[in-house]
C-alpha positions, -999 to +999 in steps of 0.1 A: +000+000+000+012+037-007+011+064+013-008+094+002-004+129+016-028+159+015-015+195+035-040+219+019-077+225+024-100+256+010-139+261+015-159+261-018-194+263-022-197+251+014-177+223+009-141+212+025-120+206+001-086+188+003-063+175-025-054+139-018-042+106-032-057+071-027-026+048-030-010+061-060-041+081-074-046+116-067-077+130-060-099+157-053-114+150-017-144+165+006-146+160+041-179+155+055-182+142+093-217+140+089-212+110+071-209+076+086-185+057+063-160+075+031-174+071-001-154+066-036-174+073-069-177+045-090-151+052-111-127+051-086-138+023-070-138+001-102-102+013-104-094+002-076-107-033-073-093-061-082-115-066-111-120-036-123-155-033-115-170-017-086-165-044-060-159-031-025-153-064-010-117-062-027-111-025-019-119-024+021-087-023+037-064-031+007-063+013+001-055+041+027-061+075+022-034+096+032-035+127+053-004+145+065+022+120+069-002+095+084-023+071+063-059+056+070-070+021+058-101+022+041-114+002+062-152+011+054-165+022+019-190+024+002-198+037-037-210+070-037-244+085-055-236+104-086-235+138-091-209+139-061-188+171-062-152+146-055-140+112-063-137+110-022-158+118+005-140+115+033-168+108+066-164+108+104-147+067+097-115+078+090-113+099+130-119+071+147-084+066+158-068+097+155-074+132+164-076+159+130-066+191+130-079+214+107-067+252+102-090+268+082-071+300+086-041+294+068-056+261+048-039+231+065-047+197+081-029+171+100-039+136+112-024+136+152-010+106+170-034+103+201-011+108+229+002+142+211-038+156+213-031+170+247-002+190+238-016+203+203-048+214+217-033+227+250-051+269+252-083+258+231-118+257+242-129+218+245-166+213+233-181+182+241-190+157+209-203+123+199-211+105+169-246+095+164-259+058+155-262+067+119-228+085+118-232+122+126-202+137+145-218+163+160-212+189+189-229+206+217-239+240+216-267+266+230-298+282+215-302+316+217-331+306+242-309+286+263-319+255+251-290+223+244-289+214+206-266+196+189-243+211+161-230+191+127-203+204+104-212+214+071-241+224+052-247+251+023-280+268+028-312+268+052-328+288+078-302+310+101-304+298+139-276+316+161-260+293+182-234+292+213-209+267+212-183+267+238-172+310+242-181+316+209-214+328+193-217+315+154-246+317+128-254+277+119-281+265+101-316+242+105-318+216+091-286+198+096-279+163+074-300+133+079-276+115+093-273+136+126-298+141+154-337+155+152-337+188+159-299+196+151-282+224+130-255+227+106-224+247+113-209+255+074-177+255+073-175+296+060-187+303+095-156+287+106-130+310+088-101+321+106-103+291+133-085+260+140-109+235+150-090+194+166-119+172+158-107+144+184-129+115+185-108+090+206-116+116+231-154+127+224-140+166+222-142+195+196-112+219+205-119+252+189-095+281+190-089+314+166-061+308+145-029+321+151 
């Protein structure tokens, strides 16, 4: 297996977009933690199978996706609808074991090695987080009202709904993905500009902090 490496990300159209490779291929990714397991188009996929054809059963954990200088077995996948806006769509799978770190400020991401969370995310606000049944990561934050809701990443339109999660006040938006709670919002990713946010699942903590 090769190892694939992807230091950039940028915001389009509401999506978070990385350039990555898939063993040797590279690829345009999205990352999307409202989704339970990555998906490959199925062009990809029948690239990378063993017989050309869309077969998963000879793609899980024969590929990694690369991020920083760590790579991540596709463990999971699963063929992805058309009309997709990447070859990849990288869901909240590939955090299971290891803590990401995304700068949105200056574009850059890094896979973290557990025990160096503590350090990385030492001066950051921890917000508490979970993943749903069906896959959601999602956080907690505060309605306006004072009421608990929980907060997904993403999302490109929908109604405004002001929100409070940890010290900071951000605009999100209802409704959030299917995947994640009833009753939750979406927190795009444009709302995030100029922060560094450690997703750390091994841990069941958003850190949040402006960027430096």
């Amino acid at each position: 297996m090769s190892a694939a490496v992807s230091t950039k990300i940028a915001v389009q159209a509401g999506l978070l977009l990385l350039s990555a490779r898939v063993d040797l291929h590279p690829v345009k990714a999205v990352f999307d933690p409202s989704l339970p397991v990555t998906t490959l188009s199925a062009g990809l996929a029948g690239r990378l199978s063993a017989d050309g054809d869309a077969d998963l059963r000879s793609v899980r954990g024969r590929h990694v996706i690369g991020l920083d200088h760590h790579v991540v077995p596709l463990r999971s996948v699963r063929v992805a609808a058309p009309g997709r806006a990447a070859p990849v769509t990288i869901g909240s799978d590939l955090l299971a074991d290891n803590p990401l770190d995304l700068d949105l400020a200056h574009g850059r991401i890094r896979l973290l090695e557990p025990r160096d969370a503590p350090r990385a995310t030492r001066g950051m606000t921890a917000v508490p987080a979970h993943v749903t049944p069906a896959g959601c990561l999602e956080m907690a934050g505060t309605l306006e009202d004072g009421r608990a809701v929980s907060v997904a990443f993403g999302g490109t339109g929908g109604e405004p709904v002001p929100v409070r999660i940890g010290d900071r006040s951000l605009l999100a938006m209802r409704p959030a993905p299917g995947t994640c709670s009833p009753g939750a919002v979406s927190l795009g990713w444009a709302a995030l500009a100029g922060s560094r946010i450690v997703i750390d699942r091994p841990r069941d903590t958003v850190w949040m902090a402006a960027a430096r």
